[in-house]
KEKE-3310 file (N, C-alpha, C; in steps of 0.2 Angstrom, whole numbers, plus 5000, padded with zeros to 4 digits):
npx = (5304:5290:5293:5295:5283:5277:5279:5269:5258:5241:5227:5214:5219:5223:5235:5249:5257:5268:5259:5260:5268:5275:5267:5257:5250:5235:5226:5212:5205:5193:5185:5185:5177:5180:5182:5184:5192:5199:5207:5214:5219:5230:5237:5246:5259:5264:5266:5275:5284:5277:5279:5292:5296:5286:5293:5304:5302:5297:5308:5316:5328:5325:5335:5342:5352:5360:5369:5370:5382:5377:5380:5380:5373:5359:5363:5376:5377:5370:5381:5389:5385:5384:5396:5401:5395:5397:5385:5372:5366:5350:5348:5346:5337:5333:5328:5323:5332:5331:5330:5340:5350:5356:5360:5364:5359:5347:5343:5333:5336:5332:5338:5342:5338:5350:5359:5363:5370:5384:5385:5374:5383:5395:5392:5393:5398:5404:5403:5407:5414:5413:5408:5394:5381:5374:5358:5346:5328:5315:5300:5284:5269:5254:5239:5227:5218:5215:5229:5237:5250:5254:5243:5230:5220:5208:5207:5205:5199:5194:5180:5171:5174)
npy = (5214:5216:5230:5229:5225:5236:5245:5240:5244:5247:5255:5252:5245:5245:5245:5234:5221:5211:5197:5188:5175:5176:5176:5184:5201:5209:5223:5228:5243:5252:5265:5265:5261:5247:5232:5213:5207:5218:5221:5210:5207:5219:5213:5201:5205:5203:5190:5181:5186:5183:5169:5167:5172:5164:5150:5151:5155:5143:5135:5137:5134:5131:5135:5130:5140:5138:5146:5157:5171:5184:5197:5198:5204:5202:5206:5203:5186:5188:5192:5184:5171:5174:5175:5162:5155:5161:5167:5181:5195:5194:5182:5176:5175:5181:5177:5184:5185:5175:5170:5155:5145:5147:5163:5162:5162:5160:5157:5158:5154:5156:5149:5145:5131:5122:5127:5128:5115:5114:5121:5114:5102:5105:5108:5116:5135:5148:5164:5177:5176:5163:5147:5141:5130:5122:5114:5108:5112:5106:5104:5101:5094:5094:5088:5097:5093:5079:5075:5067:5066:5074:5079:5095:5101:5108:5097:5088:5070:5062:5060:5070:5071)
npz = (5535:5532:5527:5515:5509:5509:5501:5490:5495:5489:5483:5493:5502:5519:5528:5528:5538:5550:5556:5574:5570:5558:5549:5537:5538:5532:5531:5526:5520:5525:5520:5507:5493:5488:5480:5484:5473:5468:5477:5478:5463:5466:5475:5468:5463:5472:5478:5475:5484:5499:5497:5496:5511:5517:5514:5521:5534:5535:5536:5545:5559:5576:5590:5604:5618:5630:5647:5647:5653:5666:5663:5647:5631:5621:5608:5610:5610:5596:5587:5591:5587:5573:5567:5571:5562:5550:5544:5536:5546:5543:5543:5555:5570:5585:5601:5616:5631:5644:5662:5666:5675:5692:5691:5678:5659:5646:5628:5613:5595:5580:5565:5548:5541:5534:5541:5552:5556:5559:5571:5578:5577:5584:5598:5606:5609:5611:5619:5625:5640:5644:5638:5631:5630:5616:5609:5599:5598:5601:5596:5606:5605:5616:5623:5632:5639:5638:5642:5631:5620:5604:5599:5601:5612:5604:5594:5599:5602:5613:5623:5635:5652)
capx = (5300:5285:5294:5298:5276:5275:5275:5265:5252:5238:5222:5210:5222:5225:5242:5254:5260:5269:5258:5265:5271:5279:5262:5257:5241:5232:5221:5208:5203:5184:5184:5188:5172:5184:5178:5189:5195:5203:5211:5220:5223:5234:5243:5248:5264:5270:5264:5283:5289:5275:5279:5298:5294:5282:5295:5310:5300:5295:5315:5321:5327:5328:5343:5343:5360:5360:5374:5374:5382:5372:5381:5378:5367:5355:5366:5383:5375:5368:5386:5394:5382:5385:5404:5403:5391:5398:5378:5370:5361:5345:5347:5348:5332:5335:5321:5324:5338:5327:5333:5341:5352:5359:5361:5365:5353:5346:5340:5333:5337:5331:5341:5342:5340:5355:5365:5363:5372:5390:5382:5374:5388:5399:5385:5396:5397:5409:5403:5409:5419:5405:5406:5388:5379:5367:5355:5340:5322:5309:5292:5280:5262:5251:5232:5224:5212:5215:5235:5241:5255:5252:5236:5228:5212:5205:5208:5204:5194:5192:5174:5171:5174)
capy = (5210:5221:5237:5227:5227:5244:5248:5235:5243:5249:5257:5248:5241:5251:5243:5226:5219:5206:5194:5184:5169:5179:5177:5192:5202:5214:5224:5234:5251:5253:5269:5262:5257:5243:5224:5212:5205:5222:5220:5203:5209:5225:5209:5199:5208:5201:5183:5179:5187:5181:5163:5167:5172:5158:5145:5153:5155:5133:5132:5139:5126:5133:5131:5135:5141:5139:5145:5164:5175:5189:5206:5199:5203:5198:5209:5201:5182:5188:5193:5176:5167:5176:5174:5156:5150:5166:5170:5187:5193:5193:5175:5174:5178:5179:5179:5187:5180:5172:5167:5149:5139:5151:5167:5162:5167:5156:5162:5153:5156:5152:5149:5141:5124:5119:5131:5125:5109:5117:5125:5108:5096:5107:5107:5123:5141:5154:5171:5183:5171:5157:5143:5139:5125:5123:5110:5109:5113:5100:5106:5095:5095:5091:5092:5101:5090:5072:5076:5066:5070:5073:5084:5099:5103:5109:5092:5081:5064:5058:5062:5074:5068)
capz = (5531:5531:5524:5510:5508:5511:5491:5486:5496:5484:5485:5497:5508:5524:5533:5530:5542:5551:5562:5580:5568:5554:5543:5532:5540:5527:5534:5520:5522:5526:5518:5500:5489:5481:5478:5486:5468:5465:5482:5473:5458:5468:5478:5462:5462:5481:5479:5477:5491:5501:5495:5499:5515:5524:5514:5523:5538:5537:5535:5550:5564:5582:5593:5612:5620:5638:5651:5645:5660:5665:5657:5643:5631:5616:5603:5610:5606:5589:5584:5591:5583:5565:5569:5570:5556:5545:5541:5537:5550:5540:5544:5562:5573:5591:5608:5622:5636:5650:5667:5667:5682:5694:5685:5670:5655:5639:5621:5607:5588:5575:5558:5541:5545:5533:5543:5558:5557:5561:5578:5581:5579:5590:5605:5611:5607:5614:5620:5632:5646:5644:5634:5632:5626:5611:5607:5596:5601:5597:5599:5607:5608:5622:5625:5639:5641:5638:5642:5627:5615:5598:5597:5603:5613:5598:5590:5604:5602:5619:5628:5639:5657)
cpx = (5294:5286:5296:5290:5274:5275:5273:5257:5246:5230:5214:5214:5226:5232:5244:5257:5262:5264:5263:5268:5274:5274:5262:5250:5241:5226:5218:5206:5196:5181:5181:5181:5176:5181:5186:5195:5199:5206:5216:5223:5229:5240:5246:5256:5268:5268:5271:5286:5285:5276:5287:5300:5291:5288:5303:5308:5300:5303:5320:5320:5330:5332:5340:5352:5357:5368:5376:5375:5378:5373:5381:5373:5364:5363:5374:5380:5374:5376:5389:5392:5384:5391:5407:5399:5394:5393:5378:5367:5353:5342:5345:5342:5332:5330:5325:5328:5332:5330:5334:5342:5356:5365:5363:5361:5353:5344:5339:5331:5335:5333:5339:5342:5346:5360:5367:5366:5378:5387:5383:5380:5393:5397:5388:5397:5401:5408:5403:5416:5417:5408:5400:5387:5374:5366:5349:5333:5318:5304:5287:5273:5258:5243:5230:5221:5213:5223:5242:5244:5251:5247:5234:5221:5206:5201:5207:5198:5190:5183:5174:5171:5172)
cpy = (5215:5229:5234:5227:5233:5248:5245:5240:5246:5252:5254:5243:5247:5249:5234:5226:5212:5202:5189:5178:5169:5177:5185:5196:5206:5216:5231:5237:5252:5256:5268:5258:5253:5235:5219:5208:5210:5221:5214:5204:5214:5218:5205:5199:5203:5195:5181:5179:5184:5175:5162:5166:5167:5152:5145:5153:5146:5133:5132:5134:5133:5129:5135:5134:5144:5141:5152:5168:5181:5196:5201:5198:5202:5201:5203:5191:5180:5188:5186:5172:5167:5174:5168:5150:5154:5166:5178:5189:5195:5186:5174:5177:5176:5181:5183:5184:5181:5169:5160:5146:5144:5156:5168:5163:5160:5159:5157:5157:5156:5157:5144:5137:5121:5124:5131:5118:5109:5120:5118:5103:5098:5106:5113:5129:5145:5160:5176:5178:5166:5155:5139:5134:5127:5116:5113:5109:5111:5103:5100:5097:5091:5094:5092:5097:5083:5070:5070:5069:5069:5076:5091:5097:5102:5102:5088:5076:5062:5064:5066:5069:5072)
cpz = (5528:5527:5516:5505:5508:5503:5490:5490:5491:5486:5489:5502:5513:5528:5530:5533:5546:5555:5567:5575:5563:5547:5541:5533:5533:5531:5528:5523:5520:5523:5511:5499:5485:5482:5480:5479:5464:5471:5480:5468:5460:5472:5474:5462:5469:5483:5479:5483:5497:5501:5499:5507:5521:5520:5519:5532:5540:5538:5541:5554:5571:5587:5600:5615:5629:5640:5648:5653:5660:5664:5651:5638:5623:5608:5605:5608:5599:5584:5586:5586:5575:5563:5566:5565:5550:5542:5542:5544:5549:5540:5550:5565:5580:5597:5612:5627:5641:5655:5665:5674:5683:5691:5680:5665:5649:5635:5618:5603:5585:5569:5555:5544:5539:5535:5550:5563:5559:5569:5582:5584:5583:5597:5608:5606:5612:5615:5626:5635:5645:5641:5633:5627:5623:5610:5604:5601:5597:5600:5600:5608:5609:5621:5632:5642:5642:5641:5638:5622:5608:5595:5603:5608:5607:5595:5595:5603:5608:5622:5634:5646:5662)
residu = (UNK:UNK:UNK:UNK:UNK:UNK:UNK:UNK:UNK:UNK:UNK:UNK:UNK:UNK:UNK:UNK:UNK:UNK:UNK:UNK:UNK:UNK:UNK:UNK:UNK:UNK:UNK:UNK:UNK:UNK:UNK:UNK:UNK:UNK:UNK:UNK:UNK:UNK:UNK:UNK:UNK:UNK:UNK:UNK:UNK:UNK:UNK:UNK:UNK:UNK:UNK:UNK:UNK:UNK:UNK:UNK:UNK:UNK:UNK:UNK:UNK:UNK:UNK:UNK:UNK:UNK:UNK:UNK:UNK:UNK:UNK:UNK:UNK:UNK:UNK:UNK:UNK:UNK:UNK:UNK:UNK:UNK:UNK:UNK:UNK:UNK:UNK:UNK:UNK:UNK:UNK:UNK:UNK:UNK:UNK:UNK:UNK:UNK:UNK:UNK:UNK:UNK:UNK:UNK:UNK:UNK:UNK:UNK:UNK:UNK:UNK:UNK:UNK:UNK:UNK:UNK:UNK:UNK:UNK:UNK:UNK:UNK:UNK:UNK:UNK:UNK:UNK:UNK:UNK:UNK:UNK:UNK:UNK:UNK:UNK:UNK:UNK:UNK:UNK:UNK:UNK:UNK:UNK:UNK:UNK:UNK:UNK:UNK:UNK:UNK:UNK:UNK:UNK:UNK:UNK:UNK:UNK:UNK:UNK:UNK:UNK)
# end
């Protein structure tokens, strides 16, 4: 994604790059006596891709695939996976395999979410020796503080105790 900003850069912008949640950092170059509304007019050009980008990003649904054996590895799931939705792998984004239930391995995916529905409704997946299972990943949120669902710390109502 980010090489794909790497022309657009223009004169008072010193690095594009991706941040941890697939935003778009811009980091301006100190050096550069430029005004920050010539730095907008030089990004004009890569509003689309930017737009394309975080809409593509909202779109993805992640899946966890539990019950991988352990020679296998992140590349041999990314190809089963593309296998059996028939997606690019431009589409497919895969974590890291993490220990699961006696040496077996998990990873979670995240794809299209209208491409996800054929994974889904099988609940299994086929790589290596394994038949592993896949389900969806709901994300929940908890606070620290008050230990209700629903909100953060940040955002918490209740009174200090």
């Amino acid at each position: 994604m980010v090489k794909e900003y790497a022309e657009y850069a223009a004169k008072g912008i010193r690095t594009i790059r991706e941040g941890r949640n697939g935003q778009i950092v811009i980091v301006p170059n100190k050096a550069d006596d430029i005004s920050a509304e010539e730095v907008n007019k030089s990004l004009v050009p890569i509003e689309t891709m930017v737009v394309n980008t975080i809409k593509k990003h909202l779109d993805g649904k992640e899946i966890i695939i539990r019950g991988i054996d352990a020679v296998t590895t992140k590349e041999d799931v990314v190809s089963a996976v593309l296998n059996k939705l028939e997606i690019e792998p431009q589409d497919c984004k895969a974590g890291n395999l993490r220990p699961y239930f006696e040496c077996n391995h998990s990873i979670t995916v995240t794809i299209e979410r209208s491409k996800t529905d054929k994974l889904l409704l099988a609940g299994e997946i086929k790589i290596g020796l394994n038949t592993c299972s896949v389900t969806e990943w709901i994300p929940v949120t908890q606070c620290y503080r008050c230990w209700e669902f629903g909100h953060t710390r940040v955002n918490c109502r209740t009174e200090k105790q």
